[in-house]
Biopython code that builds the backbone (N, CA, C, O; Angstrom):
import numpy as np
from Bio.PDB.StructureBuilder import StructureBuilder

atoms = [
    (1, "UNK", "N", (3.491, 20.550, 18.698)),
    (1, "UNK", "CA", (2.060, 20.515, 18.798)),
    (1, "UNK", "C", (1.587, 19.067, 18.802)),
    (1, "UNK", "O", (2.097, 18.175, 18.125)),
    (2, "UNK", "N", (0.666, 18.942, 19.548)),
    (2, "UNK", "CA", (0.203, 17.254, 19.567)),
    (2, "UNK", "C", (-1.119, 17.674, 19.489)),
    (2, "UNK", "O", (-1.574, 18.759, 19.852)),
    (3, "UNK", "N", (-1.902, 16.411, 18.815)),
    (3, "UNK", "CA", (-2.761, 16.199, 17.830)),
    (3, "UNK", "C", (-3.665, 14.940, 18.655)),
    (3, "UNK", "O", (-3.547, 13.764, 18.313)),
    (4, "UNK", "N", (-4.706, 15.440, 19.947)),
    (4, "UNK", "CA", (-4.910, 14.425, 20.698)),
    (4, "UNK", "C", (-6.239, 13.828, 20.489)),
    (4, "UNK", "O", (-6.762, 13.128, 21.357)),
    (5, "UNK", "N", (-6.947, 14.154, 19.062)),
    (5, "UNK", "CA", (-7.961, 13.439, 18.925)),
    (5, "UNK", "C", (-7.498, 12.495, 17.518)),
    (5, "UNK", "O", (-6.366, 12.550, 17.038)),
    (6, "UNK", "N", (-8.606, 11.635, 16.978)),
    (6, "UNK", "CA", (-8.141, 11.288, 15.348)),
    (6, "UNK", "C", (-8.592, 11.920, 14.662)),
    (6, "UNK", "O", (-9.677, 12.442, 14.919)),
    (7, "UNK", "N", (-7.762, 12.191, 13.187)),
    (7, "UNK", "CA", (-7.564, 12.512, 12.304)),
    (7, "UNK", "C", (-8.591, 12.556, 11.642)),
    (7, "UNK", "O", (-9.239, 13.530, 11.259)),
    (8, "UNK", "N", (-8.804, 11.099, 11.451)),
    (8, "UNK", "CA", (-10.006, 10.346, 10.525)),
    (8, "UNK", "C", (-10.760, 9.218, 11.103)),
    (8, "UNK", "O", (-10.246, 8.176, 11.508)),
    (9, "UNK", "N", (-12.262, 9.561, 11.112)),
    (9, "UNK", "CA", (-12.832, 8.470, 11.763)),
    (9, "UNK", "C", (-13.955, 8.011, 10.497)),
    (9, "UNK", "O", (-14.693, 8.682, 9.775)),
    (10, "UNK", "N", (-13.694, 6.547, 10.610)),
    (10, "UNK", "CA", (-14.276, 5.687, 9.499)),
    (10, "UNK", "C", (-15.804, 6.071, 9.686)),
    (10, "UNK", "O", (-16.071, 6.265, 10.872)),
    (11, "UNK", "N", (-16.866, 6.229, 8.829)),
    (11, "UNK", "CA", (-18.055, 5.991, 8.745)),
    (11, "UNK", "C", (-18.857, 4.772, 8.617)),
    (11, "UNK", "O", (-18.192, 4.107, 7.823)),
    (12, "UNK", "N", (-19.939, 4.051, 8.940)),
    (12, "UNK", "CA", (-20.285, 2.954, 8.801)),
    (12, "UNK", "C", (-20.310, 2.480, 7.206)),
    (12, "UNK", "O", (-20.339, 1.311, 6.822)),
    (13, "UNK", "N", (-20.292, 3.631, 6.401)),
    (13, "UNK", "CA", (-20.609, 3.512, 4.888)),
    (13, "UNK", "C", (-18.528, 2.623, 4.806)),
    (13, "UNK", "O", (-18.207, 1.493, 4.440)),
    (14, "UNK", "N", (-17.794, 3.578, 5.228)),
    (14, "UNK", "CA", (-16.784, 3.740, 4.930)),
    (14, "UNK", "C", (-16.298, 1.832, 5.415)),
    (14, "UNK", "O", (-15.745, 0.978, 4.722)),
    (15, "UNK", "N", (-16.753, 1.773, 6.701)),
    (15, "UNK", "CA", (-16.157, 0.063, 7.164)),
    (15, "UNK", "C", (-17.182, -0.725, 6.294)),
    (15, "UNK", "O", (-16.354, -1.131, 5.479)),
    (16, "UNK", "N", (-18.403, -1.267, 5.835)),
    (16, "UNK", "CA", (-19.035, -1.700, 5.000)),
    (16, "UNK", "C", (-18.175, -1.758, 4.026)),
    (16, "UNK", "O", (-17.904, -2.846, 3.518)),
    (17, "UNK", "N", (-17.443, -0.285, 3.484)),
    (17, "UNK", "CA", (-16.835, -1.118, 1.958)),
    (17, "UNK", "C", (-15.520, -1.611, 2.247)),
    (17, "UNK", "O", (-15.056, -2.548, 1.597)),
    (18, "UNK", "N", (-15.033, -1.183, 2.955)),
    (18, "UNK", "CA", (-13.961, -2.018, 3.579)),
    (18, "UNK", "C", (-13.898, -3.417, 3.662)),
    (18, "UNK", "O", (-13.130, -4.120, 3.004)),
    (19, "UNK", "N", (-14.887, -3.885, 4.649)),
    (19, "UNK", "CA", (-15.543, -5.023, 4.227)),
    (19, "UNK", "C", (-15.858, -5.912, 3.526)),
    (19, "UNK", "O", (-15.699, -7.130, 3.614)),
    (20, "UNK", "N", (-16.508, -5.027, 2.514)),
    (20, "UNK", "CA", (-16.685, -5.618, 1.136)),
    (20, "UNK", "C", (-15.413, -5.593, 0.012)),
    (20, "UNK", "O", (-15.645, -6.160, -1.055)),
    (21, "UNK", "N", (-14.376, -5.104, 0.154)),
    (21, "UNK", "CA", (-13.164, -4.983, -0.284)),
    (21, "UNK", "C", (-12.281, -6.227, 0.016)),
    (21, "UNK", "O", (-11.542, -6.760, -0.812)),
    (22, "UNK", "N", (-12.477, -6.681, 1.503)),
    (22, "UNK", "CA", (-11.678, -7.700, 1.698)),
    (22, "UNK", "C", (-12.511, -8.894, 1.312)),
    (22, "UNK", "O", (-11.982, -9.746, 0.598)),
    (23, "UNK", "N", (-13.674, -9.039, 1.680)),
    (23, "UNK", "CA", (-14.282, -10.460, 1.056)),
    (23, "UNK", "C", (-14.807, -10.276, -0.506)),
    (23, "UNK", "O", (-15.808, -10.841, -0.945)),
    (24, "UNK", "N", (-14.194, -9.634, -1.056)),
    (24, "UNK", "CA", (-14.140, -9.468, -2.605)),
    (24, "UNK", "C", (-13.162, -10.588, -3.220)),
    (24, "UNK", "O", (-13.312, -11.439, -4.097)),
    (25, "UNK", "N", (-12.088, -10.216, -2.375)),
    (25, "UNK", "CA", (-10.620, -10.557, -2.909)),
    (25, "UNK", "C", (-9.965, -11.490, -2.350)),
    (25, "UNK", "O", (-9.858, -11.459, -1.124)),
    (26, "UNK", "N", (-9.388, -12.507, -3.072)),
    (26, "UNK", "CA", (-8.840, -13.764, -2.421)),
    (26, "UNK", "C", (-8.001, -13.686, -2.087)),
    (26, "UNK", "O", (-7.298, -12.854, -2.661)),
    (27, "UNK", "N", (-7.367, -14.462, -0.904)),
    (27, "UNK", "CA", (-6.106, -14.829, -0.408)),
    (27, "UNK", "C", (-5.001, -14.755, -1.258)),
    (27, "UNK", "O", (-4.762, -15.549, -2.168)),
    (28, "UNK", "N", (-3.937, -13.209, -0.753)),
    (28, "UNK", "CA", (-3.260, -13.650, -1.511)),
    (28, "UNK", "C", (-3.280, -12.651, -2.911)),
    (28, "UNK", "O", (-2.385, -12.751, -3.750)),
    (29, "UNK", "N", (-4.428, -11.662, -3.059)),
    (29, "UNK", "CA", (-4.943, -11.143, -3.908)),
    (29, "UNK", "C", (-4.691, -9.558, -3.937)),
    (29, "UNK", "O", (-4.572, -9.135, -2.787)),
    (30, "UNK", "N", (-4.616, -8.915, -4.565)),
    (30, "UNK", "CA", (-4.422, -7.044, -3.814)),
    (30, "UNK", "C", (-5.669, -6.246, -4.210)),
    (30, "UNK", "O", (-6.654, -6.471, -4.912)),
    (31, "UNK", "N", (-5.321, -5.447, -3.633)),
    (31, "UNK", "CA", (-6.460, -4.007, -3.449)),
    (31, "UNK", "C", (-5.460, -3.111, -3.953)),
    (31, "UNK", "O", (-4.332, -2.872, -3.523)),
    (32, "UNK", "N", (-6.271, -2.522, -5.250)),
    (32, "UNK", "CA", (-5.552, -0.815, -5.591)),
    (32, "UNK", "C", (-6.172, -0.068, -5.530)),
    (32, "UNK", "O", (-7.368, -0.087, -5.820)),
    (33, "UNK", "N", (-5.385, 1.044, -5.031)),
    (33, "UNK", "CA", (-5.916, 2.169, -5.016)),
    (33, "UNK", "C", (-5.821, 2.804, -5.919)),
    (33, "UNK", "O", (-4.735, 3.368, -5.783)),
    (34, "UNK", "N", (-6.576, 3.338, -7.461)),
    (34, "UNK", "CA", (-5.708, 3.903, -8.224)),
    (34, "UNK", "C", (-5.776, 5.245, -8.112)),
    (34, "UNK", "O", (-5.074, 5.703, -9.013)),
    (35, "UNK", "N", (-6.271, 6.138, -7.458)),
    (35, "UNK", "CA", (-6.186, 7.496, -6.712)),
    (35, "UNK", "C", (-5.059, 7.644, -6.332)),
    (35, "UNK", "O", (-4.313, 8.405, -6.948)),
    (36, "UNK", "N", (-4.771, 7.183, -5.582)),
    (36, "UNK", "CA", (-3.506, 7.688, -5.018)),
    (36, "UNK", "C", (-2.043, 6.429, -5.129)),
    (36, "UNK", "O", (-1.021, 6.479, -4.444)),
    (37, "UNK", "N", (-2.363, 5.435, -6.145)),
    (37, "UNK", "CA", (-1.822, 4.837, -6.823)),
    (37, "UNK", "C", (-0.820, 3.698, -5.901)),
    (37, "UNK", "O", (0.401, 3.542, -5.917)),
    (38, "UNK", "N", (-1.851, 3.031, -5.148)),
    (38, "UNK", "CA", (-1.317, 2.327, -3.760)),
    (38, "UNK", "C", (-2.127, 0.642, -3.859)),
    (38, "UNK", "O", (-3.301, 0.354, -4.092)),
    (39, "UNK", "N", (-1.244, -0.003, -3.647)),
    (39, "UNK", "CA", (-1.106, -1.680, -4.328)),
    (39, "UNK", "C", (-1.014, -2.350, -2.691)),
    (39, "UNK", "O", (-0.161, -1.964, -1.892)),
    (40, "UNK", "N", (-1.955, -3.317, -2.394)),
    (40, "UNK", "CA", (-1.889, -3.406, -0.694)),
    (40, "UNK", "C", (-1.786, -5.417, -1.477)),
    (40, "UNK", "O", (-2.323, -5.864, -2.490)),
    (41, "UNK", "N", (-0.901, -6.106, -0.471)),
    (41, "UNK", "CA", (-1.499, -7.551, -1.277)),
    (41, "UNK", "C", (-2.301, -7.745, 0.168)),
    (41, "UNK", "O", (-2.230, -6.954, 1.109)),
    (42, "UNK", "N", (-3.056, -8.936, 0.137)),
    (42, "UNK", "CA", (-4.168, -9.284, 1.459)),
    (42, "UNK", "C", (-3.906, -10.635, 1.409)),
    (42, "UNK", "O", (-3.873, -11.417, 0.459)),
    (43, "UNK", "N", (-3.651, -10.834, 3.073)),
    (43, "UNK", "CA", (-3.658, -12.521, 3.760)),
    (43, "UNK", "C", (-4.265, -12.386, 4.854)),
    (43, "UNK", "O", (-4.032, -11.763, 5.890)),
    (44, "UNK", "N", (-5.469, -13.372, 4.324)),
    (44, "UNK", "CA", (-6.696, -13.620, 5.071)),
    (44, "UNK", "C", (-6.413, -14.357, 6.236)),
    (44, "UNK", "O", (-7.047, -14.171, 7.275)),
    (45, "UNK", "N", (-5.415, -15.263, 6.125)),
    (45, "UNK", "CA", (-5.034, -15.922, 7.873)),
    (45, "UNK", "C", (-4.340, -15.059, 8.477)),
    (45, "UNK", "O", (-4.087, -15.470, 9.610)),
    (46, "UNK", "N", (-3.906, -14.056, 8.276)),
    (46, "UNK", "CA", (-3.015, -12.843, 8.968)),
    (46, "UNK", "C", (-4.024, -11.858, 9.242)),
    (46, "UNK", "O", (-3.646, -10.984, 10.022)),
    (47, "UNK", "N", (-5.110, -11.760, 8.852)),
    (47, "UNK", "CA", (-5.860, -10.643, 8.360)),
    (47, "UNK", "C", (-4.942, -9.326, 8.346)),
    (47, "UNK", "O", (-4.906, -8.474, 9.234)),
    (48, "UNK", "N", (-4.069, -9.340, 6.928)),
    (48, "UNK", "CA", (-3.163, -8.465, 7.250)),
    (48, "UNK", "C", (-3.591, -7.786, 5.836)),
    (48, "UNK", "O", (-4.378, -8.402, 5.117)),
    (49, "UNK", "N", (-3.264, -6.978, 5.577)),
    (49, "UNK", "CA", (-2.987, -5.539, 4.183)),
    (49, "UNK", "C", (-1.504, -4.858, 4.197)),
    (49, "UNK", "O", (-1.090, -4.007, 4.985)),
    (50, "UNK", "N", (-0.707, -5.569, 2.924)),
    (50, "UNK", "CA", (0.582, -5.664, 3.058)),
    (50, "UNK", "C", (0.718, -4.410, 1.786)),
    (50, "UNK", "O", (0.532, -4.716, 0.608)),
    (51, "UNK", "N", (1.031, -3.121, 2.166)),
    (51, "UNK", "CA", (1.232, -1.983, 1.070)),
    (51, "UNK", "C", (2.775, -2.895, 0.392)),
    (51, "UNK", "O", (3.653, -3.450, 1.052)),
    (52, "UNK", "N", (2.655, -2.768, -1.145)),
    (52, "UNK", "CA", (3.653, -3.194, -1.644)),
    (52, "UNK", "C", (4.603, -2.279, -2.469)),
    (52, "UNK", "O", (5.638, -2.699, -2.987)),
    (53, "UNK", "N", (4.108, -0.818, -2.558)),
    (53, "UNK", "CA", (4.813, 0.304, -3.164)),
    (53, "UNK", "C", (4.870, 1.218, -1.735)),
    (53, "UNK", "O", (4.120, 2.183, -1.591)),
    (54, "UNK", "N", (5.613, 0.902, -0.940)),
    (54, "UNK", "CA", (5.789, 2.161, 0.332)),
    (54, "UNK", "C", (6.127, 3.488, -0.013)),
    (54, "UNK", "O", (5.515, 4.531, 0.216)),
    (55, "UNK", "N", (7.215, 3.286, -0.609)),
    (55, "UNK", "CA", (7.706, 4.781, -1.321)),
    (55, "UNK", "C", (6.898, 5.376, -1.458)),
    (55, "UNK", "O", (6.759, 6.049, -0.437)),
    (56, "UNK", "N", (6.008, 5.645, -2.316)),
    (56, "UNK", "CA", (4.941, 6.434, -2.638)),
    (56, "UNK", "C", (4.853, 7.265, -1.248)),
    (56, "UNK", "O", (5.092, 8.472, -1.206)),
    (57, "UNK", "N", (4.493, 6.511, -0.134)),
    (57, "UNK", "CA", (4.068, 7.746, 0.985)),
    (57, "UNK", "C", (5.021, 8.791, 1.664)),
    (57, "UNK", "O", (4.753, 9.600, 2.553)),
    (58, "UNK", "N", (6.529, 8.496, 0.831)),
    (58, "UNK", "CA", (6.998, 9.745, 1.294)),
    (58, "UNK", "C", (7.447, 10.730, -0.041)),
    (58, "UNK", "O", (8.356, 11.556, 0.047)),
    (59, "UNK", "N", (6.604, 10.484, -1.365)),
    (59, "UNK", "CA", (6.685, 10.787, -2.468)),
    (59, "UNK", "C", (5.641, 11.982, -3.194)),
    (59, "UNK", "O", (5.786, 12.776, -4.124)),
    (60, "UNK", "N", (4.232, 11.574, -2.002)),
    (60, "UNK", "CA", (2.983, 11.585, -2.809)),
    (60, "UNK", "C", (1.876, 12.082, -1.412)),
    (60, "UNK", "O", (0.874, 11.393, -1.217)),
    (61, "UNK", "N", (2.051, 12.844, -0.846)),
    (61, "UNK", "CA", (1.055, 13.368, 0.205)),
    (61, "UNK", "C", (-0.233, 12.453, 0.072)),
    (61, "UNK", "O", (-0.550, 11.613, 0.914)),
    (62, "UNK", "N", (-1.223, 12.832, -1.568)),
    (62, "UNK", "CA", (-2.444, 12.127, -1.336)),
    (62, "UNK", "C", (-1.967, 10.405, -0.538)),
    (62, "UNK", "O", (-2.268, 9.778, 0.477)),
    (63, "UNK", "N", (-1.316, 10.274, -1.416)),
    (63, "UNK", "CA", (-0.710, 8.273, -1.012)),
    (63, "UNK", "C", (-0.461, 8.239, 0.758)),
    (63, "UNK", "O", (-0.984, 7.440, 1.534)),
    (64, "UNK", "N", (0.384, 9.227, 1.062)),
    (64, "UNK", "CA", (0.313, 9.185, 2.671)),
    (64, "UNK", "C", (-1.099, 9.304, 3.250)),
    (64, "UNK", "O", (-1.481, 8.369, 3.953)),
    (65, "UNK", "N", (-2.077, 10.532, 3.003)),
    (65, "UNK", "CA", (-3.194, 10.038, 3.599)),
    (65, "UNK", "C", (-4.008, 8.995, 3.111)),
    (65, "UNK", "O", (-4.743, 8.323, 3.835)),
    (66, "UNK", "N", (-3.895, 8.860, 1.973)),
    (66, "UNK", "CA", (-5.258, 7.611, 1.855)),
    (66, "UNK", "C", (-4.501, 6.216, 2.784)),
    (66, "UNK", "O", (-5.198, 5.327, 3.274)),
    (67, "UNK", "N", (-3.013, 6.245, 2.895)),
    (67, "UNK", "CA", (-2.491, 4.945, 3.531)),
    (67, "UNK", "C", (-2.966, 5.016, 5.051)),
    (67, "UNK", "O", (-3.314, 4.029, 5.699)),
    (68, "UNK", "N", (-2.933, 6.211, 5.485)),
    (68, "UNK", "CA", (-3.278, 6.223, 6.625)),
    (68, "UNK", "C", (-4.885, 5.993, 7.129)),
    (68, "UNK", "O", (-5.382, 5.159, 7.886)),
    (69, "UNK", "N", (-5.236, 6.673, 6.663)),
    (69, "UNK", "CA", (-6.765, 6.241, 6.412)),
    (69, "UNK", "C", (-7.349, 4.948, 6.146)),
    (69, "UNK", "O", (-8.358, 4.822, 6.840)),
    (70, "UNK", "N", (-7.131, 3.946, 5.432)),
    (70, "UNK", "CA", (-6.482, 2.146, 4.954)),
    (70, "UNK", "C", (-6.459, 2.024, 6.724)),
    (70, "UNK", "O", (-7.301, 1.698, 7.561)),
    (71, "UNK", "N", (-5.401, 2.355, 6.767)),
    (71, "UNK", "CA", (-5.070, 1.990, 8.388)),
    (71, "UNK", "C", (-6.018, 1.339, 9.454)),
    (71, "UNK", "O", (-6.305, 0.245, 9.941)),
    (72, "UNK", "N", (-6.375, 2.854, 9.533)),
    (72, "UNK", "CA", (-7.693, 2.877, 10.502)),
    (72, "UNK", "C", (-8.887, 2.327, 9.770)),
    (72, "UNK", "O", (-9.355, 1.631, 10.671)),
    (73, "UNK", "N", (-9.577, 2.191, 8.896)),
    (73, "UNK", "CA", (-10.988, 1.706, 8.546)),
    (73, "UNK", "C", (-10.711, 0.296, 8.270)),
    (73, "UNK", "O", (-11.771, -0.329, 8.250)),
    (74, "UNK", "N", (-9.623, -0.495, 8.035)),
    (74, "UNK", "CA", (-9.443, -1.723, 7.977)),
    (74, "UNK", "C", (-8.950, -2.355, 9.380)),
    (74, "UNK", "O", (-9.092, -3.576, 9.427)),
    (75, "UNK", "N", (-8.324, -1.672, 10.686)),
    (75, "UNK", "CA", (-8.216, -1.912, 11.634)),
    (75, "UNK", "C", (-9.847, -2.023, 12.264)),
    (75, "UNK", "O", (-10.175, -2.711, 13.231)),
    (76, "UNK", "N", (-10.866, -1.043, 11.331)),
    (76, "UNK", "CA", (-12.270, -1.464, 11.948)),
    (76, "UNK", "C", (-12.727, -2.500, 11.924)),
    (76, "UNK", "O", (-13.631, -2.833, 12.691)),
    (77, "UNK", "N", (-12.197, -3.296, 11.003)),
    (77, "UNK", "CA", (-12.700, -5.254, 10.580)),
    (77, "UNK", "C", (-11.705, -6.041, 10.493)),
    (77, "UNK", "O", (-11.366, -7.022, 9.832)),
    (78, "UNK", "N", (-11.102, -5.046, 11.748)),
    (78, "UNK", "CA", (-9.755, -6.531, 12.114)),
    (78, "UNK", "C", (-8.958, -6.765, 11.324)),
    (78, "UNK", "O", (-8.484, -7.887, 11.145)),
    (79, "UNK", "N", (-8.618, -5.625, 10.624)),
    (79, "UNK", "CA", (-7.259, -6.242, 9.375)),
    (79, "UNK", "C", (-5.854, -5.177, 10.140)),
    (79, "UNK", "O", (-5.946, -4.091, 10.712)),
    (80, "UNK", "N", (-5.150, -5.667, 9.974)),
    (80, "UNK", "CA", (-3.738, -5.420, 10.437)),
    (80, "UNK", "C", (-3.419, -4.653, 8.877)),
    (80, "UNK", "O", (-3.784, -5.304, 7.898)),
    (81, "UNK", "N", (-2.826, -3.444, 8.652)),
    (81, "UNK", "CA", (-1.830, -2.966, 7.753)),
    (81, "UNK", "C", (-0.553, -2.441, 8.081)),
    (81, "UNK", "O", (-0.283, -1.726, 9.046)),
    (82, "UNK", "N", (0.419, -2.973, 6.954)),
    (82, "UNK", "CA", (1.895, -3.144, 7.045)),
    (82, "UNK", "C", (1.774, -2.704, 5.700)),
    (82, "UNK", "O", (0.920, -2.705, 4.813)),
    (83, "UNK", "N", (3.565, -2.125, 5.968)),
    (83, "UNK", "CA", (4.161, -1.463, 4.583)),
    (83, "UNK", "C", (5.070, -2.986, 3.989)),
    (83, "UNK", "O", (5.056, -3.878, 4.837)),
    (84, "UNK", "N", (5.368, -3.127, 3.469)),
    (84, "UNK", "CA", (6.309, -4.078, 3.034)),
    (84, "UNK", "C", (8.022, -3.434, 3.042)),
    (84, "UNK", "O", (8.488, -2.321, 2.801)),
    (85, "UNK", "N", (8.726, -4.961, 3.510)),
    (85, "UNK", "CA", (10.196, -4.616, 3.666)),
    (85, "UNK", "C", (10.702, -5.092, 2.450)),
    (85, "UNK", "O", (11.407, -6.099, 2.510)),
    (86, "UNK", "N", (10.470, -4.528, 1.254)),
    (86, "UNK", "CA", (11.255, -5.296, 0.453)),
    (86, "UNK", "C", (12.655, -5.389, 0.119)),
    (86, "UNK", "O", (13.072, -6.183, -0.724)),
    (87, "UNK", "N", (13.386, -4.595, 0.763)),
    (87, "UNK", "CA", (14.961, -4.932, 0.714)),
    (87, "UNK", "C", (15.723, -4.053, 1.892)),
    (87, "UNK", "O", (16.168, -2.909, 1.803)),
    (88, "UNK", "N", (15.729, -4.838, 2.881)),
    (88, "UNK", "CA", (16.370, -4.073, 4.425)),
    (88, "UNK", "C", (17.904, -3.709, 4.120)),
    (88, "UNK", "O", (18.443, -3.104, 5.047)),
    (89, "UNK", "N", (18.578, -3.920, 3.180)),
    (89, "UNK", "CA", (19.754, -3.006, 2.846)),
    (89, "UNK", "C", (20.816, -4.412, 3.170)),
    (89, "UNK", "O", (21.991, -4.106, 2.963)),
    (90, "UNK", "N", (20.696, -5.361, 3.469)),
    (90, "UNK", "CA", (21.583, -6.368, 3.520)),
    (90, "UNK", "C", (21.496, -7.951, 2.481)),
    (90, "UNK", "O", (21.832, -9.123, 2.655)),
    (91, "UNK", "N", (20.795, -7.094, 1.286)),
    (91, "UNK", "CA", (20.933, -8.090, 0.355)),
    (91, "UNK", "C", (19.466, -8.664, 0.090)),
    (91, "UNK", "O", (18.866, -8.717, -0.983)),
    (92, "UNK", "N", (18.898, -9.234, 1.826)),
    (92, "UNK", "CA", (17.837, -9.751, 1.755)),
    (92, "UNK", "C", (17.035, -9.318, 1.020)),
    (92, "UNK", "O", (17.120, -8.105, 0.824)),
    (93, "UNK", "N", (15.827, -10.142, 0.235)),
    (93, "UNK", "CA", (14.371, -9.710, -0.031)),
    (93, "UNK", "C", (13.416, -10.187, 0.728)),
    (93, "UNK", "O", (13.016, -11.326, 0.965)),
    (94, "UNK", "N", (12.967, -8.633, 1.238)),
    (94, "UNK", "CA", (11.682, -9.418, 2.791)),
    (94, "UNK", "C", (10.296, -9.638, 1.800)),
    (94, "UNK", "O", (9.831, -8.835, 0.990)),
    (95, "UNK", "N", (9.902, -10.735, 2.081)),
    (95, "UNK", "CA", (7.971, -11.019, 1.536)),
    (95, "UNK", "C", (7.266, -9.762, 2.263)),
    (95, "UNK", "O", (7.535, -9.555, 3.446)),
    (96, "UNK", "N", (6.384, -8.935, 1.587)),
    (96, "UNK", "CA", (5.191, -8.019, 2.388)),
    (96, "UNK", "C", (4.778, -9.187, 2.937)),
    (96, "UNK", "O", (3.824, -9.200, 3.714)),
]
sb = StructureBuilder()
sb.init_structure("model")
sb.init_model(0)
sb.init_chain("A")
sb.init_seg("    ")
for serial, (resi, resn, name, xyz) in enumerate(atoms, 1):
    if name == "N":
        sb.init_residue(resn, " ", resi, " ")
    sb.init_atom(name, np.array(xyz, "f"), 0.0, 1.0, " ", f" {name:<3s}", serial, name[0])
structure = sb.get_structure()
């Protein structure tokens, strides 16, 4: 079955706090979610939202949608979200 509209579409209320979420918080700084118990760090020259507990979304249904949701309403003000690689299985530790 394919699923050819979205899911979730941000509200103007919804990108406003978005908004106000990222110019809250400094470079470098995180956003929690404590609902669904999801830790994002934020780099403002990347405009990126780096989830730093991934697990959770294949742990925790609510955590999968609210991540997904993150997604899209922060892609509304130009922020990029990424899960973090913190250990690709060859020793390395990747930075979110």
């Amino acid at each position: 079955m394919t699923i050819d509209k979205a899911l979730y579409t941000p509200t103007d209320v919804d990108i406003k706090w978005a908004q106000k979420m990222v110019d809250s918080t400094p470079d470098g700084g995180t956003l929690r979610f404590r609902s669904a118990q999801l830790v994002y760090r934020v780099d403002h020259a990347r405009r990126t939202l780096t989830l730093q507990n991934p697990d959770r979304l294949s742990q925790y249904f609510d955590s999968f949608v609210t991540h997904n949701q993150t997604v899209v309403v922060f892609k509304a003000i130009g922020y990029t979200v990424e899960e973090s690689q913190r250990d690709r299985g060859d020793g390395d530790m990747v930075a979110g």
